[in-house]
BABA-596256 format. One record per atom (N, C-alpha, C): residue number from 1; residue in one letter; atom name; x, y, z. Coordinates in steps of 0.2 Angstrom, whole numbers, always signed. Layout:
tivo ronu lokol c1 c2 c3
NUM a CA X Y Z .
...
***
This chain:
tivo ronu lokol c1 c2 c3
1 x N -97 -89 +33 .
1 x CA -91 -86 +37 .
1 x C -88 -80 +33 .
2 x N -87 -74 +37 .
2 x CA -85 -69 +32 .
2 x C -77 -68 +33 .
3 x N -72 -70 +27 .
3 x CA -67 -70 +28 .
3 x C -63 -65 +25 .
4 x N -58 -59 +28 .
4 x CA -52 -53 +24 .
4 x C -47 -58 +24 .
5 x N -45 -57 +16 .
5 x CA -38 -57 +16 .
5 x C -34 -51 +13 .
6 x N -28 -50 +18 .
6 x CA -24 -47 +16 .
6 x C -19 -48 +13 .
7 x N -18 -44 +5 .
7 x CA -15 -49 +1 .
7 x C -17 -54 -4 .
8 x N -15 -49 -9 .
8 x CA -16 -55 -13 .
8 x C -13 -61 -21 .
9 x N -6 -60 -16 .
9 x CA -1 -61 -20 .
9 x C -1 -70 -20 .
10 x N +5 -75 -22 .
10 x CA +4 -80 -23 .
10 x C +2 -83 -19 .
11 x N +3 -83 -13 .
11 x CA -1 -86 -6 .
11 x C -9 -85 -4 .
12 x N -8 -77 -4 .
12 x CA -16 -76 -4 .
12 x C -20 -77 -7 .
13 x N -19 -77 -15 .
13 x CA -21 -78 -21 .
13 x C -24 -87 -20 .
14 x N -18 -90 -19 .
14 x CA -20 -96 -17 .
14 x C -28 -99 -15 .
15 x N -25 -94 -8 .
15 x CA -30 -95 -4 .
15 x C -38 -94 -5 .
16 x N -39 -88 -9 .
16 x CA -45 -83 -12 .
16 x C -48 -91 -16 .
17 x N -42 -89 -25 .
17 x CA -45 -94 -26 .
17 x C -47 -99 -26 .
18 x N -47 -102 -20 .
18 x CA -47 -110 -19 .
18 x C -54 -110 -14 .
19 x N -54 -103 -11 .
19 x CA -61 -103 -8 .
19 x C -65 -101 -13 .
20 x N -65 -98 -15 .
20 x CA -71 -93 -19 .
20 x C -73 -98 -25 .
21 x N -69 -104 -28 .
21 x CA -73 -108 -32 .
21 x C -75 -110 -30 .
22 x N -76 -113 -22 .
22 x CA -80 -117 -20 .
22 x C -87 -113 -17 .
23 x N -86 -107 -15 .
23 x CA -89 -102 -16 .
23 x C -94 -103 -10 .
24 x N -91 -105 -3 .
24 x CA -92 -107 +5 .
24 x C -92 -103 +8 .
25 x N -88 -97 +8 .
25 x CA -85 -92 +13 .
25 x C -87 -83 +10 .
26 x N -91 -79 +13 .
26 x CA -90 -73 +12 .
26 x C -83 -69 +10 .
27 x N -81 -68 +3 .
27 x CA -75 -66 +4 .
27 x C -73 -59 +2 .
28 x N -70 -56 +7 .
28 x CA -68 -48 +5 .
28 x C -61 -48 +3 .
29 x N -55 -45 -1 .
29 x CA -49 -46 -2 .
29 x C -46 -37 -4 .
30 x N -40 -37 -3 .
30 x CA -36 -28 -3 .
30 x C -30 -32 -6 .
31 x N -27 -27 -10 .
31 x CA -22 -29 -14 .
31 x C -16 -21 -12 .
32 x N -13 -20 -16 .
32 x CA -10 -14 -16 .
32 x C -13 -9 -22 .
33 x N -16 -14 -28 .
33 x CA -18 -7 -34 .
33 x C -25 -12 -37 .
34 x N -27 -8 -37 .
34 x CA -34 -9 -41 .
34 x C -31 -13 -47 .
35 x N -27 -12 -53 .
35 x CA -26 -18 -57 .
35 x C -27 -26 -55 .
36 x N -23 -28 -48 .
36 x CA -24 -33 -44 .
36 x C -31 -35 -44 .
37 x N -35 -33 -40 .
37 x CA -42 -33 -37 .
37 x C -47 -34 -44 .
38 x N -43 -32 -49 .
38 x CA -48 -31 -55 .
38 x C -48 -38 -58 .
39 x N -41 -42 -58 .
39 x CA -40 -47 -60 .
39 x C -45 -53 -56 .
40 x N -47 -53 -50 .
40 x CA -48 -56 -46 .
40 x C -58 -57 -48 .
41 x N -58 -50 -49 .
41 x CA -66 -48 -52 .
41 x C -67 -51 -57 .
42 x N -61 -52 -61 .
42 x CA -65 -52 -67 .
42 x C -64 -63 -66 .
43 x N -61 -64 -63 .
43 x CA -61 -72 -63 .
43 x C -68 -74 -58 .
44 x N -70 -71 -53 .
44 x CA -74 -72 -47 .
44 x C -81 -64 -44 .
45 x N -84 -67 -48 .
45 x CA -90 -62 -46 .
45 x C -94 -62 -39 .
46 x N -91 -66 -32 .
46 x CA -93 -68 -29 .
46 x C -89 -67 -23 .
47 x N -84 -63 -24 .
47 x CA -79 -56 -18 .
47 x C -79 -50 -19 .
48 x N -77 -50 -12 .
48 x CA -79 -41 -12 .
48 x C -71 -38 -12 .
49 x N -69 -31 -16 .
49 x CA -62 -31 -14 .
49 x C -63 -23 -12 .
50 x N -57 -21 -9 .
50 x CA -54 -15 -10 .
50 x C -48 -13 -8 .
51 x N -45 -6 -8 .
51 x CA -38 -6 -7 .
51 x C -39 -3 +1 .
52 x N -44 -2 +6 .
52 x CA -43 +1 +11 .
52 x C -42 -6 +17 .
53 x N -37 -6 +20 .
53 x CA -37 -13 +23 .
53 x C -41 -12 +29 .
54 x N -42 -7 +33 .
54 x CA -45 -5 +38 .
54 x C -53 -6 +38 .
55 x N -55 -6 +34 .
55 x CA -62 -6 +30 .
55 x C -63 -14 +29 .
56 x N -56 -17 +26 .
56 x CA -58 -22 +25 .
56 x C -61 -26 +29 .
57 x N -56 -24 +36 .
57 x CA -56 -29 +42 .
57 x C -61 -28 +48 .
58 x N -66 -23 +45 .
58 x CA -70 -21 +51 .
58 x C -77 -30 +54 .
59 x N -77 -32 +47 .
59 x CA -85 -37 +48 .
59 x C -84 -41 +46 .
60 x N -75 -43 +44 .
60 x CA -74 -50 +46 .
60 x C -73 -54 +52 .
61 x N -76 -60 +51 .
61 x CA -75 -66 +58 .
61 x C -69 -67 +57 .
62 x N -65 -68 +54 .
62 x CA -57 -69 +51 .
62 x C -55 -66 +47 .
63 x N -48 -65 +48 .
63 x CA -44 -61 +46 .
63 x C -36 -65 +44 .
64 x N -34 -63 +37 .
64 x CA -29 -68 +36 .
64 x C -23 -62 +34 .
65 x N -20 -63 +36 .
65 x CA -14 -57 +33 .
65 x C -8 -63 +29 .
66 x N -10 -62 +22 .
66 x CA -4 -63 +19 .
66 x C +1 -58 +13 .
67 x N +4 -58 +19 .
67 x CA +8 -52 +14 .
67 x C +16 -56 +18 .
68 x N +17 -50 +13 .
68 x CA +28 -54 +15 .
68 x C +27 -53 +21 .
69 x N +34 -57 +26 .
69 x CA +34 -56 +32 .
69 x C +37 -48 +35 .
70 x N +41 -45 +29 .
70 x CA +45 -40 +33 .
70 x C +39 -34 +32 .
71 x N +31 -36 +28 .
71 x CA +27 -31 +27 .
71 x C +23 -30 +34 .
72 x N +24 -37 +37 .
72 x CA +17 -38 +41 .
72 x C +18 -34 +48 .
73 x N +24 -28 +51 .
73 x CA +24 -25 +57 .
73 x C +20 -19 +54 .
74 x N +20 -17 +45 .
74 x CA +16 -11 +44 .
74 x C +9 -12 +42 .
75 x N +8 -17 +41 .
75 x CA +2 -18 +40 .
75 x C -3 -20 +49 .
76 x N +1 -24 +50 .
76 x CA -3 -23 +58 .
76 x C -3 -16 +62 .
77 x N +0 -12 +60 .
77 x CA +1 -5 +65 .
77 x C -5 -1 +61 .
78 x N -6 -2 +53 .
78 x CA -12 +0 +50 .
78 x C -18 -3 +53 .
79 x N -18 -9 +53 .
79 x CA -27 -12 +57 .
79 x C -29 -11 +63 .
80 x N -24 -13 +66 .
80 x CA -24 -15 +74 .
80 x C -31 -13 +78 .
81 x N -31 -5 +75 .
81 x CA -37 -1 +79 .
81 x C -42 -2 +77 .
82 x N -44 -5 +72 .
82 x CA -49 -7 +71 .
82 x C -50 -14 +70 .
83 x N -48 -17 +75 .
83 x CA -48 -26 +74 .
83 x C -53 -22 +82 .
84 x N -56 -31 +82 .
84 x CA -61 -33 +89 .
84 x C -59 -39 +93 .
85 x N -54 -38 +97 .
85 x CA -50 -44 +97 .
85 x C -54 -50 +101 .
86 x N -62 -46 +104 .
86 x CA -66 -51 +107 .
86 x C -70 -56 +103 .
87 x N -67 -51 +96 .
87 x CA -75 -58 +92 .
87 x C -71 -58 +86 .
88 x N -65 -58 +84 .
88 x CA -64 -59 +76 .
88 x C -55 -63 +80 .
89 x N -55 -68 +74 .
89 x CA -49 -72 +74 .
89 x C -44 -71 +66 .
90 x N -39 -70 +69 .
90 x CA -33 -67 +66 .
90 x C -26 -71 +65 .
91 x N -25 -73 +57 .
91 x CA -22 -77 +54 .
91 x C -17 -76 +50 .
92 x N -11 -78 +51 .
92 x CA -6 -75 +48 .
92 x C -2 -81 +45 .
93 x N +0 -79 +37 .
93 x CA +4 -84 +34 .
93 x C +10 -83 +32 .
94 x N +12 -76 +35 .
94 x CA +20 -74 +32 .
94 x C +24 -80 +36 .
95 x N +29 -81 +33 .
95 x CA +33 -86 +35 .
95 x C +39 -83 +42 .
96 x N +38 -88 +45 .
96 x CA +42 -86 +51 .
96 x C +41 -82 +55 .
97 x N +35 -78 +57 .
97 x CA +32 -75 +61 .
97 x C +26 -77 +65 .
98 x N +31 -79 +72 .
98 x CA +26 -84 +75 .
98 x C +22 -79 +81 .
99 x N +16 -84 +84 .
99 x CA +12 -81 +86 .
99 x C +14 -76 +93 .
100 x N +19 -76 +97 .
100 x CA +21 -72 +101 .
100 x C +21 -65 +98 .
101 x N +27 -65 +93 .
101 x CA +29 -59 +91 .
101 x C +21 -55 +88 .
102 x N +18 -59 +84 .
102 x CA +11 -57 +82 .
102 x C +8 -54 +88 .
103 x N +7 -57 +95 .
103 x CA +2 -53 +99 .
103 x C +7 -47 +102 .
104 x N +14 -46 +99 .
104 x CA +15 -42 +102 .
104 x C +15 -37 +99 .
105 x N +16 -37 +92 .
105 x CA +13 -32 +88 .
105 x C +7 -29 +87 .
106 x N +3 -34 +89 .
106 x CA -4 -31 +90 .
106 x C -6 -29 +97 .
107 x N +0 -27 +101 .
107 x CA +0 -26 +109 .
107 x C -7 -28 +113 .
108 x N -7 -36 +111 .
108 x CA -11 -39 +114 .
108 x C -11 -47 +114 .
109 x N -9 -46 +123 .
109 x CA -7 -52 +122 .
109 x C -13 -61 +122 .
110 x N -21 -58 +123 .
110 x CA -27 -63 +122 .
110 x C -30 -63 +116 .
111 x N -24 -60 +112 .
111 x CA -31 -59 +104 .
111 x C -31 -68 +100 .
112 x N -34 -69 +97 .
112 x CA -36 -77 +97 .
112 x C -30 -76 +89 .
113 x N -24 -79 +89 .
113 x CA -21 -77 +83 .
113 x C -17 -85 +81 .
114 x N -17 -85 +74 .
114 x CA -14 -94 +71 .
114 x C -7 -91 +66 .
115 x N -3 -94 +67 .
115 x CA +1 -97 +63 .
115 x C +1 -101 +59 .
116 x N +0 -99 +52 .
116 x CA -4 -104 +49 .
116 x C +1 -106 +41 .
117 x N +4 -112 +38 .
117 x CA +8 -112 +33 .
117 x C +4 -116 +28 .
118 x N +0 -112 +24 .
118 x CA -2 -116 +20 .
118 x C +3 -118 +12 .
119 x N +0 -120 +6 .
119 x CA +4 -120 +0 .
119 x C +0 -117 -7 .
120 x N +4 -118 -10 .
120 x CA +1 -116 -19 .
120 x C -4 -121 -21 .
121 x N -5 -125 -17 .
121 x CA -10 -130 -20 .
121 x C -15 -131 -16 .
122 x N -15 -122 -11 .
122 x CA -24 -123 -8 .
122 x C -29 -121 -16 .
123 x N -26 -119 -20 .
123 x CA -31 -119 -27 .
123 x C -34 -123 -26 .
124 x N -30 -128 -28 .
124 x CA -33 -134 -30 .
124 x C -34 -141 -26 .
125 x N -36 -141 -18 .
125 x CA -39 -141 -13 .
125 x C -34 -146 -12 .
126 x N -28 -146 -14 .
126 x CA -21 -150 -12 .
126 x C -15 -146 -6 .
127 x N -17 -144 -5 .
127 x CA -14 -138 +1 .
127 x C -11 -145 +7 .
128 x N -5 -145 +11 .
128 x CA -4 -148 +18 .
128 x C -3 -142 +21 .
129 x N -10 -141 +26 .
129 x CA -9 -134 +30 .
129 x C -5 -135 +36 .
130 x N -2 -133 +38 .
130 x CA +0 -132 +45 .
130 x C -1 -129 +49 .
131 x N -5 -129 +57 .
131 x CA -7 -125 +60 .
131 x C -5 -121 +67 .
132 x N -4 -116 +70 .
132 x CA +1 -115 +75 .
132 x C -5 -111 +79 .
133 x N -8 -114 +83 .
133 x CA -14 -108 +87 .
133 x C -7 -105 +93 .
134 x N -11 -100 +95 .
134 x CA -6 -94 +102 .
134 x C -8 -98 +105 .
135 x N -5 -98 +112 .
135 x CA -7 -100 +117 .
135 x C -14 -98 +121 .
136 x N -18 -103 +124 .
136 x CA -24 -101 +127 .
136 x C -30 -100 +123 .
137 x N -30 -103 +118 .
137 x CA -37 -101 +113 .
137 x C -41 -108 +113 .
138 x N -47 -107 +112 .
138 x CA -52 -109 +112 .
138 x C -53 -116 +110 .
139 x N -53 -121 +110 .
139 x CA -54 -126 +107 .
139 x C -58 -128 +100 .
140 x N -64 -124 +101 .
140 x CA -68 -121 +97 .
140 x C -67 -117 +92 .
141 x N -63 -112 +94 .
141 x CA -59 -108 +88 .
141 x C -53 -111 +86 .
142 x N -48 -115 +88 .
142 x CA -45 -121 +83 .
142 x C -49 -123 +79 .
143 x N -55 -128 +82 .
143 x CA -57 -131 +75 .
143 x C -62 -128 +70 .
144 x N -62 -122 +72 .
144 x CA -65 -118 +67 .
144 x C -61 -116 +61 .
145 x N -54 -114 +64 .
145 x CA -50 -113 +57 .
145 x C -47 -119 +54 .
146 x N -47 -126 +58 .
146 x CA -45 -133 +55 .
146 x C -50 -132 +50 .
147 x N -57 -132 +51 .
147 x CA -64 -133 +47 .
147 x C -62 -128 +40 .
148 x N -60 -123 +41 .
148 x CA -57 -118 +34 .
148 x C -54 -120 +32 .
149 x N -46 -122 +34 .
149 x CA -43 -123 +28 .
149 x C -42 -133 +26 .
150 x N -47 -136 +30 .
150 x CA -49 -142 +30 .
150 x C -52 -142 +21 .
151 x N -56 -137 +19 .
151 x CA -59 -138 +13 .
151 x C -51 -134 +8 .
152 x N -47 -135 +10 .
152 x CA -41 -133 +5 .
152 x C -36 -138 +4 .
153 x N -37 -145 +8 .
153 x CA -34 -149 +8 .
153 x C -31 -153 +16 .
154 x N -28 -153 +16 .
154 x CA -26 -159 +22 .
154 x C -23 -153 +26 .
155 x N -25 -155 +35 .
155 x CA -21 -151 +38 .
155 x C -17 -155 +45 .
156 x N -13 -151 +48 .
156 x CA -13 -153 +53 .
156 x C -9 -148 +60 .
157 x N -12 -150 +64 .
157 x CA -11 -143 +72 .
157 x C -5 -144 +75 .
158 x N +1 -141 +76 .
158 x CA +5 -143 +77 .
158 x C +9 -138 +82 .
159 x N +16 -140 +83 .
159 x CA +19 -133 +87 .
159 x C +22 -129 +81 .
160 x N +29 -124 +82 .
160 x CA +32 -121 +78 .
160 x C +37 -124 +75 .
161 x N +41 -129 +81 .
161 x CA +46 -134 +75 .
161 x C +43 -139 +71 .
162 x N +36 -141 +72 .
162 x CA +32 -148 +69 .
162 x C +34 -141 +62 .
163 x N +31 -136 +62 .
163 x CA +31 -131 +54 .
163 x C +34 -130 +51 .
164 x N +40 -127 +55 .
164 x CA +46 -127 +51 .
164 x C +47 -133 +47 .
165 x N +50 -138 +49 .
165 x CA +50 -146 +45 .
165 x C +43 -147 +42 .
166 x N +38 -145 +44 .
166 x CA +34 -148 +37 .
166 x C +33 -144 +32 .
167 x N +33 -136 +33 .
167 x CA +37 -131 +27 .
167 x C +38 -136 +24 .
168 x N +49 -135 +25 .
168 x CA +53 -138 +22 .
168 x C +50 -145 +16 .
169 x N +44 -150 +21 .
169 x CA +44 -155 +16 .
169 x C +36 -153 +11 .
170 x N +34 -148 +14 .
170 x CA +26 -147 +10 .
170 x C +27 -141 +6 .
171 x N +26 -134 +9 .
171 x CA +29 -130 +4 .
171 x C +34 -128 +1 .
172 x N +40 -131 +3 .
172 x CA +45 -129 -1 .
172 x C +46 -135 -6 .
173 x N +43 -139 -2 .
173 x CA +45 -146 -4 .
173 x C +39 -146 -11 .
174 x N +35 -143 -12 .
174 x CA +32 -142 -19 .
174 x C +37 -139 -24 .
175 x N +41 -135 -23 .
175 x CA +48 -135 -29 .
175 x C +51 -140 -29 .
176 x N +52 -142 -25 .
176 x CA +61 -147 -25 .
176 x C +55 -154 -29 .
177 x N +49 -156 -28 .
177 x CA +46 -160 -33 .
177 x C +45 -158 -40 .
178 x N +44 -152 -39 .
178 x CA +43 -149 -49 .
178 x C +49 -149 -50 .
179 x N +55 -146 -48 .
179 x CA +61 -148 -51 .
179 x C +64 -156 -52 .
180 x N +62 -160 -48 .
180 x CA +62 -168 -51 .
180 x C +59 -168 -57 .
181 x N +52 -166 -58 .
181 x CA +48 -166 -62 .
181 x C +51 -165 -68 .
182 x N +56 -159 -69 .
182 x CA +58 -156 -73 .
182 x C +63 -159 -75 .
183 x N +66 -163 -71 .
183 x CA +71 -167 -77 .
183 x C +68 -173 -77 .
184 x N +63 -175 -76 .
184 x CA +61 -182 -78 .
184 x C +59 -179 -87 .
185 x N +56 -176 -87 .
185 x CA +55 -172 -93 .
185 x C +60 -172 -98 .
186 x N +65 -168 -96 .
186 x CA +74 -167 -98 .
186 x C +75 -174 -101 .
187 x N +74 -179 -97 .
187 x CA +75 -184 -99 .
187 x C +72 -188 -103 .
188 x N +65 -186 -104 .
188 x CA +61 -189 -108 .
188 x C +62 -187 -115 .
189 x N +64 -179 -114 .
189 x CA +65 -178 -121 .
189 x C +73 -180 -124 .
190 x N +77 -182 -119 .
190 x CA +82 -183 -122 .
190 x C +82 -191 -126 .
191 x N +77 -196 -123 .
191 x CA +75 -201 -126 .
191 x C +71 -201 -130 .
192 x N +67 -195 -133 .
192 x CA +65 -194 -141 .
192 x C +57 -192 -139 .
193 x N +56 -193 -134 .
193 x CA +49 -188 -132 .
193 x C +47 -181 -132 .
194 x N +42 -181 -134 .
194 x CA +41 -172 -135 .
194 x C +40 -169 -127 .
195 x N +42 -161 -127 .
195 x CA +41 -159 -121 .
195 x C +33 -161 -116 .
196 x N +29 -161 -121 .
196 x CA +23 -160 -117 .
196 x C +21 -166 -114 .
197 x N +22 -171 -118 .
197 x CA +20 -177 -117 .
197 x C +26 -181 -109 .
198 x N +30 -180 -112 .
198 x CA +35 -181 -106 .
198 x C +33 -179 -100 .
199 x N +30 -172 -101 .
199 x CA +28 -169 -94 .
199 x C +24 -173 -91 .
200 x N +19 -173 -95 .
200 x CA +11 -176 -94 .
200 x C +14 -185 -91 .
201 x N +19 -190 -93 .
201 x CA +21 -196 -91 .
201 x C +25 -196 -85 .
202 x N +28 -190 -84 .
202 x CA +32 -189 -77 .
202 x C +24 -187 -73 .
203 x N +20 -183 -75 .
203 x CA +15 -183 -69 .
203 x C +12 -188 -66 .
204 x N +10 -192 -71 .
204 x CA +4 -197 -69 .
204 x C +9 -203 -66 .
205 x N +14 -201 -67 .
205 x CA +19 -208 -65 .
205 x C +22 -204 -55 .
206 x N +22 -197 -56 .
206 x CA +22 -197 -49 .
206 x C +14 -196 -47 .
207 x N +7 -198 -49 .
207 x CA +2 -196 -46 .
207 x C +1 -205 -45 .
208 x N +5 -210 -50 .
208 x CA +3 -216 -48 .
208 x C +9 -218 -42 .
209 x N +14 -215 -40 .
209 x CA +17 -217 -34 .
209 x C +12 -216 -29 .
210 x N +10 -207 -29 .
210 x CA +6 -208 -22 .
210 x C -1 -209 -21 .
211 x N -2 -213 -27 .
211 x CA -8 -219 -26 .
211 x C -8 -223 -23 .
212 x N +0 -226 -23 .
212 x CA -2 -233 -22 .
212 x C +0 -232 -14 .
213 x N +5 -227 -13 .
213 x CA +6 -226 -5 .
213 x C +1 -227 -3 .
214 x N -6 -220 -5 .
214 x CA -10 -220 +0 .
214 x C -16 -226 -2 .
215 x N -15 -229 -5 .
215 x CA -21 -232 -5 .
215 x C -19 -239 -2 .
216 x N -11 -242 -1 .
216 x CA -8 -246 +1 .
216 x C -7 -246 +6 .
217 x N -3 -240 +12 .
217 x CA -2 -239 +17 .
217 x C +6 -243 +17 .
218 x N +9 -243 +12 .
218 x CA +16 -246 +15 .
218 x C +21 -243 +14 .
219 x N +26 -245 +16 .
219 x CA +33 -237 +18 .
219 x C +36 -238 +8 .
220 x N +38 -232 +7 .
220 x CA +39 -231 -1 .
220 x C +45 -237 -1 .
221 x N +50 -239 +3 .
221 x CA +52 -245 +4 .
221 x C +51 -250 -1 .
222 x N +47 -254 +1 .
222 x CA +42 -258 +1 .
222 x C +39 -257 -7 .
223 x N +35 -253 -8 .
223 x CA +32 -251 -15 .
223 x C +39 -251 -19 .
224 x N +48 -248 -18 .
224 x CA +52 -249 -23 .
224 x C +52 -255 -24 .
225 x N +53 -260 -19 .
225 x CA +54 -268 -21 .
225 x C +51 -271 -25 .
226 x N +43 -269 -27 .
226 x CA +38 -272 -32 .
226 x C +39 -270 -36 .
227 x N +40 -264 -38 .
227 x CA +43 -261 -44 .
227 x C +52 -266 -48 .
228 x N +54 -265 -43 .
228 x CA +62 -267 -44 .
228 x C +64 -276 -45 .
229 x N +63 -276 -51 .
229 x CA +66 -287 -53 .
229 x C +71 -285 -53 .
230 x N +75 -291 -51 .
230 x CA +83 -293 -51 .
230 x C +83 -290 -58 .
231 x N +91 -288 -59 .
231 x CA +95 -287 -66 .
231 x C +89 -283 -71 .
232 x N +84 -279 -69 .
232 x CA +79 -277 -73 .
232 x C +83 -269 -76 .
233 x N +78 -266 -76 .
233 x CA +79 -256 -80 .
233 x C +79 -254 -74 .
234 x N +73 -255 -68 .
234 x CA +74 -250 -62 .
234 x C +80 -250 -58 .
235 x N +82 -258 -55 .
235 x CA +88 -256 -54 .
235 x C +93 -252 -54 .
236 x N +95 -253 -61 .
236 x CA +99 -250 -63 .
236 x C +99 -240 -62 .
237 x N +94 -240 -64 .
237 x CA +91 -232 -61 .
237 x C +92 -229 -54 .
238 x N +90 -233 -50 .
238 x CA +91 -233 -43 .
238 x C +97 -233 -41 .
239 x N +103 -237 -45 .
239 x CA +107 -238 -44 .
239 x C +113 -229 -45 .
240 x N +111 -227 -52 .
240 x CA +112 -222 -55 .
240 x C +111 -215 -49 .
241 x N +106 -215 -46 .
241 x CA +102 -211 -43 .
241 x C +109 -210 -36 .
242 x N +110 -217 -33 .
242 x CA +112 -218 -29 .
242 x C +120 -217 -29 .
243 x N +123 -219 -35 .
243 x CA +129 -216 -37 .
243 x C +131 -208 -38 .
244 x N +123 -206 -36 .
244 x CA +124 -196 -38 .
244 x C +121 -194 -32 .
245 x N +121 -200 -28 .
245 x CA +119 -195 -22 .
245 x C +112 -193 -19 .
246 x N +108 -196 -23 .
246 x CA +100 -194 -24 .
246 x C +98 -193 -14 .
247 x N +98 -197 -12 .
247 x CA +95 -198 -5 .
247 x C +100 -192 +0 .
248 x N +105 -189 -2 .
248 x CA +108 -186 +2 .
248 x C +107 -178 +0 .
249 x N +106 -178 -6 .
249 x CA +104 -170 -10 .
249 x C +98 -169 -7 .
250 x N +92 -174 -6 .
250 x CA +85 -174 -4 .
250 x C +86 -170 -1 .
251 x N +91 -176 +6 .
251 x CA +89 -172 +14 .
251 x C +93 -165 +17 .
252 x N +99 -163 +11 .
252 x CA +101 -159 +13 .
252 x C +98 -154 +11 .
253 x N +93 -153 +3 .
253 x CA +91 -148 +2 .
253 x C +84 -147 +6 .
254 x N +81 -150 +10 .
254 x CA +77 -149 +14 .
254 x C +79 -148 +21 .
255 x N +86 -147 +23 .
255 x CA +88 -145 +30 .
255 x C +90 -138 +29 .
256 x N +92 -138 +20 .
256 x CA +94 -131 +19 .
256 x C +91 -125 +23 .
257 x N +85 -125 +24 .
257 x CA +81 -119 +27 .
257 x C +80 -117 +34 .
258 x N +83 -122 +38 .
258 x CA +84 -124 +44 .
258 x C +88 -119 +47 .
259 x N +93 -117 +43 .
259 x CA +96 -112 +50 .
259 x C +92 -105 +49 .
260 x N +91 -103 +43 .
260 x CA +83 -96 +42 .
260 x C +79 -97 +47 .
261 x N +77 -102 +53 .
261 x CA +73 -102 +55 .
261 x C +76 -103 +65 .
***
């Protein structure tokens, strides 16, 4: 499949490399400056780049625009004319620009276009994609772009407000975990552990949470209780968490971004 992306900042970047090691997809990529596109060469000998985006987009099947949101009116007004809206499908990952506004920037209202919120951890084929198709598109061309970002991790087809809310808990919710992360650490070293090490015990201690979720199917509930003896250390922890408000910082700071949208 031959794929443009536009962009290739933290998002696109993403996306490039997580396709390109696996090394499945014909890749062309546009940056703003040649230093960029160099960097990408020199890690992957197995994309194409350059800085003309109109070029880029002629003989791709798909077409991904990731660039900021407030770039993506000037970037569309650059391609537009040479998009094929009968045979190539067109992907946008800027945050909060939904499929309407996109056909109407491309003053076409049947062009086959996704709403699409991937994360930082399509690298590493740990991505929750979220997917928004326009109205009226093919069944066929949805599951064609589930099929693509299916190899970057987990997806799922949703409306606009299913995305918003999964944002929130997928990629934004990728900081608000690294920041847990980072004081579990803070705290490790306050109890005599070195930094590195501390990090590496907070990982594996969240990679062994969501083992046992998924490999158990039970509500996180349930899995504290086995963790948790009477008069034990957890307790008391959960207790502390719960004295600081932990379950209500969660939910706020992921409602946080709700009126933005």
């Amino acid at each position: 499949m031959k794929i443009t992306v536009i962009g290739s900042g933290n998002m696109g970047g993403a996306l490039i490399k997580g396709w390109a090691k696996k090394n499945l997809q014909q890749l062309t990529i546009t940056a703003k400056t040649q230093t960029t596109l160099d960097r990408y060469t020199t890690l992957f000998s197995n994309i194409n780049t350059t800085l003309n985006n109109r070029s880029a987009v002629k003989e791709a099947e798909i077409i991904i625009l990731a660039v900021k949101p407030w770039l993506i009116p000037q970037i569309i007004e650059e391609i537009k004319d040479a998009i094929d809206f009968k045979k190539q499908i067109i992907i946008s990952v800027a945050a909060n620009i939904y499929t309407d506004t996109l056909r109407d920037l491309f003053d076409n209202q049947e062009a086959d276009i996704f709403y699409v919120m991937p994360n930082i951890a399509a690298e590493f084929y740990e991505s929750m994609t979220f997917i928004v198709p326009a109205e009226n598109i093919e069944e066929r061309k949805i599951k064609k772009v589930e099929e693509l970002f299916l190899q970057l991790g987990k997806v799922k087809i949703c409306s606009n407000k299913e995305v918003v809310a999964g944002n929130m808990l997928s990629g934004c919710g990728i900081a608000y975990i690294m920041r847990f992360l980072h004081a579990m650490m803070e705290g490790g070293v306050e109890m005599g552990l070195y930094p590195k090490d501390a990090q590496a015990i907070a990982m594996q201690a969240m990679k062994g949470a969501v083992a046992v979720l998924e490999g158990s199917d039970i509500h996180p509930a349930v899995a504290i209780d086995k963790v948790t003896t009477p008069g034990g250390l957890t307790i008391r922890g959960l207790n502390e968490l719960d004295h600081a408000g932990f379950n209500s910082a969660v939910i706020r700071c992921l409602k946080a971004g709700l009126d933005k949208n």
